[in-house]
C-alpha positions in Angstrom: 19.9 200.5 -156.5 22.5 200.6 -159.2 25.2 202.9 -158.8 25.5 206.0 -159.9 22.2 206.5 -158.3 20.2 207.5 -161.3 17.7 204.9 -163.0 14.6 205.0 -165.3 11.6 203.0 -165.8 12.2 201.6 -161.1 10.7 199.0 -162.8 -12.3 215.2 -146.8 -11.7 215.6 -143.5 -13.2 218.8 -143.9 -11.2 222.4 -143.1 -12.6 225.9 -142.8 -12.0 230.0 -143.2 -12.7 232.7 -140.9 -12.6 235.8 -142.7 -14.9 239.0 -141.1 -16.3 236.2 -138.2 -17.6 234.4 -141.1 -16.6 230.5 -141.0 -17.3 228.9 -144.4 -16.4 225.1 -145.3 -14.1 224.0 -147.6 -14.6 221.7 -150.1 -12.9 218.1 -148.6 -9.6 217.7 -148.9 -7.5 214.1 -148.8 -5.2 214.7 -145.8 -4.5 210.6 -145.2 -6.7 208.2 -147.4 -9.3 210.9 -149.4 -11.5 208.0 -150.3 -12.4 207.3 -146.4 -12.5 211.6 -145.6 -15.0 211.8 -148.3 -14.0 212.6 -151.5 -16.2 212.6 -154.4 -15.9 209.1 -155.8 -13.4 207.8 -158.4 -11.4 211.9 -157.8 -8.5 210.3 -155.8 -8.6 207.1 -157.7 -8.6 208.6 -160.9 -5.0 209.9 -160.0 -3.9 206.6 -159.4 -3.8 207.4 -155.5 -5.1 204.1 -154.3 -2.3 202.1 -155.3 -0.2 204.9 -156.0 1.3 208.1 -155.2 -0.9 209.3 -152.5 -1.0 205.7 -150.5 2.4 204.0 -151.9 4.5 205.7 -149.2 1.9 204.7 -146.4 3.0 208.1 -144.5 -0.3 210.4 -142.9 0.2 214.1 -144.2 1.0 216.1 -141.1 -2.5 218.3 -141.1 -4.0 215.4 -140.0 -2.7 215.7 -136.6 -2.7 219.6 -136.3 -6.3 221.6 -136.5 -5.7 225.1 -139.0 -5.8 228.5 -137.4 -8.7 230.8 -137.1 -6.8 233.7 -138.2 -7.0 235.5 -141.7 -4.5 235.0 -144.0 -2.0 238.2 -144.5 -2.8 240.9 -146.8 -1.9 241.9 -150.0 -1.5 245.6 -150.1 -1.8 246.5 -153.8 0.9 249.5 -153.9 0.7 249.9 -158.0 -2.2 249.5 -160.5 -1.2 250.5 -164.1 -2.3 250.3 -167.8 -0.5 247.1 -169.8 -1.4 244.5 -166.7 -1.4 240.6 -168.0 -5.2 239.4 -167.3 -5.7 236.3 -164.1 -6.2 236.2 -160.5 -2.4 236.0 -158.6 -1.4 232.4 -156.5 0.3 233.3 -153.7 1.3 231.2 -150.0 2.7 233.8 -147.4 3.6 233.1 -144.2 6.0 234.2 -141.8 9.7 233.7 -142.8 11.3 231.1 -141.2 13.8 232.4 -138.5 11.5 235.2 -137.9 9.4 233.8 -135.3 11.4 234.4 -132.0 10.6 237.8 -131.1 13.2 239.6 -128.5 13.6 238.4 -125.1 11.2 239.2 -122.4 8.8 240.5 -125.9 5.3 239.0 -127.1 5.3 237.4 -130.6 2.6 239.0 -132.2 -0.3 237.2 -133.6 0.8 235.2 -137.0 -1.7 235.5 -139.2 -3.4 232.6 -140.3 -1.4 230.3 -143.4 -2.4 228.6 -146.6 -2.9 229.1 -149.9 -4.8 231.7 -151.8 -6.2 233.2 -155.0 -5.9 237.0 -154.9 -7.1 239.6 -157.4 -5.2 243.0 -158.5 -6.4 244.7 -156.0 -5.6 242.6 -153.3 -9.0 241.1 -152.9 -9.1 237.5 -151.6 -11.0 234.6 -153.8 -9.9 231.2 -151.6 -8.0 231.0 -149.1 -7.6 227.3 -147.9 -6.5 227.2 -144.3 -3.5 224.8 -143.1 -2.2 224.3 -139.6 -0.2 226.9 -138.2 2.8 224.8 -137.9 2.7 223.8 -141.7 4.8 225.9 -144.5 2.4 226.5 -148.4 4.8 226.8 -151.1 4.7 227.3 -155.1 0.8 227.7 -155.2 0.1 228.0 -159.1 -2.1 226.5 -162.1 -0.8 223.4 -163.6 -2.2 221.1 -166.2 -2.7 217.5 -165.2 -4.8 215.1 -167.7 -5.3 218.3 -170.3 -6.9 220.0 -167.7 -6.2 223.0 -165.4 -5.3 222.3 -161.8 -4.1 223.8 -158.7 -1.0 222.5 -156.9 1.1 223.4 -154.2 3.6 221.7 -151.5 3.1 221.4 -147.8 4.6 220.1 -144.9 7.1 220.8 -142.4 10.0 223.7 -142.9 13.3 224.3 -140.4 14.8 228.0 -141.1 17.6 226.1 -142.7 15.3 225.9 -145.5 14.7 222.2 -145.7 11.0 221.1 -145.9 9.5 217.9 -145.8 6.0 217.3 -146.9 4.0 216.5 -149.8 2.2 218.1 -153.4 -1.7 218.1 -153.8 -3.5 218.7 -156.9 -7.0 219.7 -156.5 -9.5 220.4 -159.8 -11.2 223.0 -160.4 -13.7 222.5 -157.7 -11.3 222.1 -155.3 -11.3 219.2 -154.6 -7.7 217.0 -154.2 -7.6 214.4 -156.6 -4.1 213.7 -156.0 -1.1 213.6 -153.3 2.3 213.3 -154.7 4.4 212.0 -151.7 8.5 210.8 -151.9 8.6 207.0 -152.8 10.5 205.8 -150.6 8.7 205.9 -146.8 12.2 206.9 -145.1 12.2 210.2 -147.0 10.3 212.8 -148.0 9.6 215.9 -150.8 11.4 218.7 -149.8 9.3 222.3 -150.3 11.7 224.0 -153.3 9.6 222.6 -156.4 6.8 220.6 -158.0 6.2 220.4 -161.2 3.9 219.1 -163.4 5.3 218.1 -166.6 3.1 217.2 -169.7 3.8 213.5 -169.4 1.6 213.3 -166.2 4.9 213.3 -164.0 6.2 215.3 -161.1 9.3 216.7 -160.8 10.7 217.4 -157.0 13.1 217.7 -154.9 14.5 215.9 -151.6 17.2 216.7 -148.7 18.5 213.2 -147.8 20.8 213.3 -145.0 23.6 210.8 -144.7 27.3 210.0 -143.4 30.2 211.3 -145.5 34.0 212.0 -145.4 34.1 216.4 -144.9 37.5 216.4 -144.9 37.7 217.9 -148.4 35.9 220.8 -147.6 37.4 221.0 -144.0 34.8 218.8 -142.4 35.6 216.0 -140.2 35.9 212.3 -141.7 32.8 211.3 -139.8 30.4 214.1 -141.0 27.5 214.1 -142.2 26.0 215.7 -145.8 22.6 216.7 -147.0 22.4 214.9 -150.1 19.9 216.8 -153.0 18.1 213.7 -154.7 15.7 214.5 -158.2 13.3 212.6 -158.6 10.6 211.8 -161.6 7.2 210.8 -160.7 4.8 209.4 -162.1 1.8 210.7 -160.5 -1.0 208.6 -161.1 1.4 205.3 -159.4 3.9 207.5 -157.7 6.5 205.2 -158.9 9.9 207.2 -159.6 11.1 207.4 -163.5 14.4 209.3 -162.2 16.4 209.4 -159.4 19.0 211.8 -159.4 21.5 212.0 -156.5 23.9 214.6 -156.2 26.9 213.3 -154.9 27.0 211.2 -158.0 27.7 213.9 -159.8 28.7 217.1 -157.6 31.5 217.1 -155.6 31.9 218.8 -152.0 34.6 221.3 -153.5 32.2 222.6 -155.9 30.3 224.3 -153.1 30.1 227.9 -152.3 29.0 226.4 -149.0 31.7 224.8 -145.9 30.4 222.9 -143.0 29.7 225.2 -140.4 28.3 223.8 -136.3 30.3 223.4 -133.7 33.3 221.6 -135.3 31.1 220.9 -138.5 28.9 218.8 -136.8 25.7 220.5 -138.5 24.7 218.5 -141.2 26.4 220.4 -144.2 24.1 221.4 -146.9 26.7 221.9 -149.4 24.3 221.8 -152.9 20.4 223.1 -152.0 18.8 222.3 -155.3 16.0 224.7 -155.6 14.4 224.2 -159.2 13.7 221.5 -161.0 12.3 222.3 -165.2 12.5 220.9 -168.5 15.0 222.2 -171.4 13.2 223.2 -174.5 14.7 219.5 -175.8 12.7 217.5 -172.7 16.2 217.9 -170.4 16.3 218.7 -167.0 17.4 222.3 -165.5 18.4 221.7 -162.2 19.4 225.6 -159.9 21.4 224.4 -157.0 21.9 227.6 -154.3 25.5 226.1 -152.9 27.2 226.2 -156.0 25.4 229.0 -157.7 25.3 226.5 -160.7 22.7 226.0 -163.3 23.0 222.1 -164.1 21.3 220.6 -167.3 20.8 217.0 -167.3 20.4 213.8 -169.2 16.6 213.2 -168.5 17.2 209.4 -169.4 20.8 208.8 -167.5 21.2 211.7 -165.1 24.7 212.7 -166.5 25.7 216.8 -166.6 25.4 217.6 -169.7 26.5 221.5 -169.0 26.7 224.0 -166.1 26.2 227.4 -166.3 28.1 229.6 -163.5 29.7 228.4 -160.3 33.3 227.2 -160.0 33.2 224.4 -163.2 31.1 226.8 -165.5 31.4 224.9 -169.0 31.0 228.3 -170.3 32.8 231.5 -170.0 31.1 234.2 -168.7 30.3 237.8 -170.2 29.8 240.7 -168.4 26.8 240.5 -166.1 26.1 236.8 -166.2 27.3 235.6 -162.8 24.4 234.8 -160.7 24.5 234.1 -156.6 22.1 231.8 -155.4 19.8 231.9 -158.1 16.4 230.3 -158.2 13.4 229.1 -160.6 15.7 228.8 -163.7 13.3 228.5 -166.6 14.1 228.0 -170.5 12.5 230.5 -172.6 13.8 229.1 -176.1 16.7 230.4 -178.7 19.6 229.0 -175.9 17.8 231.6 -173.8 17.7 230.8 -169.9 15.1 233.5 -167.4 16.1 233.2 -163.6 15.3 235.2 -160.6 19.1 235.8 -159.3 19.0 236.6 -155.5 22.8 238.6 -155.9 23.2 237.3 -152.2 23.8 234.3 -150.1 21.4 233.9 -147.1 21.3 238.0 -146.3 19.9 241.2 -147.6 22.5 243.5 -149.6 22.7 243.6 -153.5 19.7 244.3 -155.3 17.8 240.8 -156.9 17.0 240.8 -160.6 15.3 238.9 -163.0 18.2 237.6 -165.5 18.2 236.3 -168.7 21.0 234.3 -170.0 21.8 233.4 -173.4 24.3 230.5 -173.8 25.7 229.5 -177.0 27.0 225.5 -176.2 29.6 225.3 -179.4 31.0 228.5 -178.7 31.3 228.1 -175.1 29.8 231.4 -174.2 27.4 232.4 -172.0 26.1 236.4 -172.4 23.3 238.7 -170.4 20.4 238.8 -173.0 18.8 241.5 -170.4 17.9 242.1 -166.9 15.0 242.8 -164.7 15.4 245.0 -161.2 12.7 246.5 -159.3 12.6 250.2 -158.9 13.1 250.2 -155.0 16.2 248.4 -155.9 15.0 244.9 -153.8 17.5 242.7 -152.1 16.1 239.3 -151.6 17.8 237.2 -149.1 16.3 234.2 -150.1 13.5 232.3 -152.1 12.0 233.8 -155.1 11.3 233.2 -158.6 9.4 234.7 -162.3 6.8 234.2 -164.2 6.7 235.0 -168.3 3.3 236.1 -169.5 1.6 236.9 -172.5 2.6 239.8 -174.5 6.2 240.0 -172.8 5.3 240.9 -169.6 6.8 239.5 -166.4 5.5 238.6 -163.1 8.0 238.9 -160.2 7.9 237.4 -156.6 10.6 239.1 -154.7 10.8 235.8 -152.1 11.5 236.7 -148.4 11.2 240.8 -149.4 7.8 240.0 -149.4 7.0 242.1 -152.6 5.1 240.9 -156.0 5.6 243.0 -159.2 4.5 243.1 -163.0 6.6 244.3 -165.4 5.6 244.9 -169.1 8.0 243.8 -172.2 9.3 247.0 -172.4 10.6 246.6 -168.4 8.0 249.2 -167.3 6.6 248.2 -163.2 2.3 247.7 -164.2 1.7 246.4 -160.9 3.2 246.2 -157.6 2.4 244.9 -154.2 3.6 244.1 -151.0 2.4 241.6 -147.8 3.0 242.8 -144.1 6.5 242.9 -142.7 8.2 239.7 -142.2 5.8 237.3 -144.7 6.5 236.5 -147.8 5.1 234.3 -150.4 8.1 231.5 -151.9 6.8 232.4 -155.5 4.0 234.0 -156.8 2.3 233.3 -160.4 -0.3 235.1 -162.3 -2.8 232.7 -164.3 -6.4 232.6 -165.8 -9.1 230.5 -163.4 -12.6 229.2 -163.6 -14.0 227.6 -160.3 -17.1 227.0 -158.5 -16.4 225.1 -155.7 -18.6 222.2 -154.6 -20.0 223.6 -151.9 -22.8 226.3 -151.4 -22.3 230.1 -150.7 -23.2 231.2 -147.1 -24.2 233.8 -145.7 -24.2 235.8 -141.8 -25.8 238.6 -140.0 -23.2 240.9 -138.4 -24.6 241.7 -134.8 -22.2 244.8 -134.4 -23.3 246.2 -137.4 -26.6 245.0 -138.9 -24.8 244.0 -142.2 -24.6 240.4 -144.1 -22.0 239.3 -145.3 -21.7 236.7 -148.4 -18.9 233.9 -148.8 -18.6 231.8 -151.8 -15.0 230.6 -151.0 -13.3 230.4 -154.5 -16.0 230.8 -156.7 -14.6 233.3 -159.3 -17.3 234.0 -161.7 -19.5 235.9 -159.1 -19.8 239.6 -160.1 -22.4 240.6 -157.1 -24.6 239.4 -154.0 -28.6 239.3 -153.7 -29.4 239.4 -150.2 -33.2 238.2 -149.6 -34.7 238.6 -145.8 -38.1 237.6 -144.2 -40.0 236.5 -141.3 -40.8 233.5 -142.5 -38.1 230.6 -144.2 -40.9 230.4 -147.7 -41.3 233.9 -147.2 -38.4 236.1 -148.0 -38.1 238.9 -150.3 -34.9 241.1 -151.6 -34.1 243.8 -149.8 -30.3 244.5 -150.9 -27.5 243.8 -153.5 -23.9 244.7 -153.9 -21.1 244.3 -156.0 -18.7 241.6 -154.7 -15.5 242.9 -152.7 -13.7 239.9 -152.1 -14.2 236.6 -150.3 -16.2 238.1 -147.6 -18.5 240.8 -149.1 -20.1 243.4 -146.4 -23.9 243.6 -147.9 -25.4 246.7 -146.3 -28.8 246.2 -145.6 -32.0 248.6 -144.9 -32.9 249.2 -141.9 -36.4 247.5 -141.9 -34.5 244.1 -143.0 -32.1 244.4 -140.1 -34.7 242.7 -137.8 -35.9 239.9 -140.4 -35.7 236.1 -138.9 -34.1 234.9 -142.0 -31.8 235.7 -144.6 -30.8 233.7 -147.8 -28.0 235.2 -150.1 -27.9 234.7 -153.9 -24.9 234.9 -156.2 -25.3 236.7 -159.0 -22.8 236.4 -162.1 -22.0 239.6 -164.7 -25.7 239.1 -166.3 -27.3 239.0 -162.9 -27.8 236.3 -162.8 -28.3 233.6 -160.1 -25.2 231.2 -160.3 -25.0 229.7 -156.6 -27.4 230.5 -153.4 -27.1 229.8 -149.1 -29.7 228.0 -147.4 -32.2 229.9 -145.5 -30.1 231.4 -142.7 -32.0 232.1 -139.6 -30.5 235.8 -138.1 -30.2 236.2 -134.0 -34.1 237.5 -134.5 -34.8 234.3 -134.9 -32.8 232.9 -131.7 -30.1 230.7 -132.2 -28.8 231.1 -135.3 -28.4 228.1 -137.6 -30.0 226.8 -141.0 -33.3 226.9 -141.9 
């Protein structure tokens, strides 16, 4: 590879939910080779998988190995519910935070709830909730477009409490099924878990930690240490063959870092850089946010060269009152020279409050000014992680990272919505967006034995307004006996006390008009013996 390191043009198995005892299939989703685990014909190939990014690297995705938990995802406790709210469902991944697994010695960790992504609403309610093993980290769930359609993406893989992932990005339609895997192209490496991005030229931009000998000395290192490199790369998703490969060191020099080698004798692999977001410029230029530096770095899409940076210790623009940022991420352009970026405030630990920033830089002056300034009420210090979200009408959606908190904000900087997981998860970012689904597979539907009640699944299916439970003795023989509003993934469908004892249940979903948009097979109840479908 030519030197500097930057070139253009490089020339089902099937998962499930438990949620209320209730296990419901998801629809197939390409863990090695989708086409053999049963996805719909022609949706993995139509990405450009087969020859392409999800089989060029010839590396199994590490679900594969690992069967999901059987635990419910956390909860979103919905603290704040105001006038002026932006419309859409909210994409969000929690998990435990890394380094937050070891409990006390001679303690019990407490059960981790189960992890994967999942479409909330504004109260909290789940919509889908894909299940991933245990092991495996979910970050920057969101809507994308691929093709000129809406999709859902997210990363997955591996993630040490150093913050450096390795994994791969899924895109799955709008029946959930994964029509394409995004993995690094070269088989020694992998995509790290900080970004991917769909761009509108069918490309992916993302992020990789690449360790690799190199002289410390400079930053009081030893000769023989070793550096974690931050390479950018372009991809094309439908060939997964790399447009851009940007690598760090070309361009950023140890000294520039906040960061100095730490280990016994700097023998840990020094992480001097941590990119963390990758977007486009309003001009089709890269904006690269870089934790170790505290830099915001626009580049050359074509040629990888620095074309500015904003903050850090080379800023090519003097800084007014307000505009230094520490360890910012997700640095978005908003137009007018105008730059939005949550801005942590702190380096690895809790302490100053976080804020949402935006930047106004003016390149022939040299200046760089604080257009304005987001901070939650509670005054939130975020640690790490994070990002923003502008949405119609000015408003501004907030995910507050390892504090574990998700906010709204209208234009006018007044807090419409609030929320908050359980201690110690957090969600990486959080989005709010619009989203139609019905998923390919059929709603289902259980008898609770404790309590007599059904409850109805349709996992992901978002236009479903209400449930029509129908019971009988007989599979051709069943009548309606109750309905209720949906409440989330798993809705609790009370039912009368002569249906309780009925040998079969079926339950319908019913749409705003009431009417019948998806149904379960004939369920037979523990009346019936064993239960299982009719």
């Amino acid at each position: 590879m030519p030197t500097p390191h930057v070139s253009r043009q490089l020339s089902r198995t099937c998962t499930a939910i438990i949620l209320g005892g209730l296990v419901a299939t998801l629809p197939p989703a390409a863990v090695a080779h989708p086409a053999a685990a049963g996805s719909p014909a022609g949706s993995t190939v139509a990405a450009g998988s087969a020859a392409g990014s999800t089989a060029a690297a010839g590396r199994a995705v590490a679900p594969a190995a690992e069967e999901p938990s059987d635990r419910p995802p956390p909860p979103l406790d919905v603290l704040e519910r105001r006038p002026g709210m932006s419309d859409g469902l909210l994409f969000v991944g929690p998990q435990k935070n890394p380094g937050r697994l070891t409990p006390p010695p001679g303690e019990e960790p407490p059960p981790e709830a189960g992890r994967g992504p999942q479409i909330v609403d504004d109260r909290g309610r789940p919509v889908w909730y894909h299940r991933v093993p245990q092991n495996d980290y979910v970050t920057d769930f969101r809507v994308q477009e691929y093709r000129g359609e809406k999709v859902l993406t997210w990363w997955q893989g591996k993630s040490d409490n150093a913050g450096l992932g390795e994994g791969v990005g899924y895109i799955a339609d709008e029946n959930y099924d994964i029509i394409a895997t995004v993995r690094a192209p070269d088989p020694e490496q992998s995509i790290d878990l900080h970004e991917f991005r769909l761009t509108p030229e069918g490309t992916a931009l993302v992020v990789s930690y690449q360790q690799r000998p190199y002289d410390l000395t400079p930053v009081g290192g030893p000769a023989d240490g070793d550096v974690i490199e931050s390479v950018v790369w372009e991809l094309d998703v439908a060939t997964g063959r790399p447009l851009l490969e940007w690598r760090s060191l070309d361009h950023v020099p140890l000294k520039d870092s906040d960061e100095r080698p730490s280990g016994r004798a700097g023998t840990r692999p020094f992480d001097y850089l941590h990119v963390n977001s990758v977007s486009l410029d309003t001009d089709g230029n890269l904006l690269v946010s870089a934790v170790g530096t505290s830099t915001v770095y626009k580049l050359d899409r074509e040629t990888g060269e620095v074309i500015w940076r904003l903050g850090g210790r080379n800023s090519d623009f003097r800084l007014g009152a307000g505009v230094r940022t520490i360890a910012q991420h997700d640095v978005m352009a908003v137009g007018d020279g105008t730059y939005r970026m949550f801005d942590n405030q702190n380096m690895h630990s809790d302490g100053y409050e976080s804020r949402v920033a935006w930047l106004r830089i003016d390149p022939r002056r040299g200046t760089a000014e604080l257009a304005r300034q987001l901070v939650h009420p509670d005054r939130i210090s975020t640690a790490v992680t994070g990002g923003s979200q502008g949405l119609p009408g000015g408003n501004t959606l907030v995910g507050w990272g390892s504090a574990g908190r998700v906010s709204e904000f209208d234009a006018n900087g007044r807090l419409v919505f609030d929320a908050a997981f359980p201690a110690e998860y957090s969600s990486y970012r959080a989005y709010r967006e619009e989203w139609e689904a019905e998923p390919g597979t059929a709603p289902e539907v259980r008898i609770d034995g404790a309590s007599g009640d059904a409850h109805a699944v349709w996992n992901g299916a978002t236009e479903v307004a209400g449930w029509r439970v129908l019971a009988g003795d007989a599979p051709d023989d069943l009548r309606p006996v109750a309905r209720e509003a949906w409440d989330g993934l798993d809705t609790d469908v009370d039912l009368p006390a002569d249906a309780r004892d009925a040998a079969y249940v079926k339950a319908e979903a019913l749409d705003a008009d009431g009417d019948v948009i998806g149904a379960s097979a004939v369920t037979k109840t523990g009346a019936a013996g064993e239960s299982g479908a009719g």
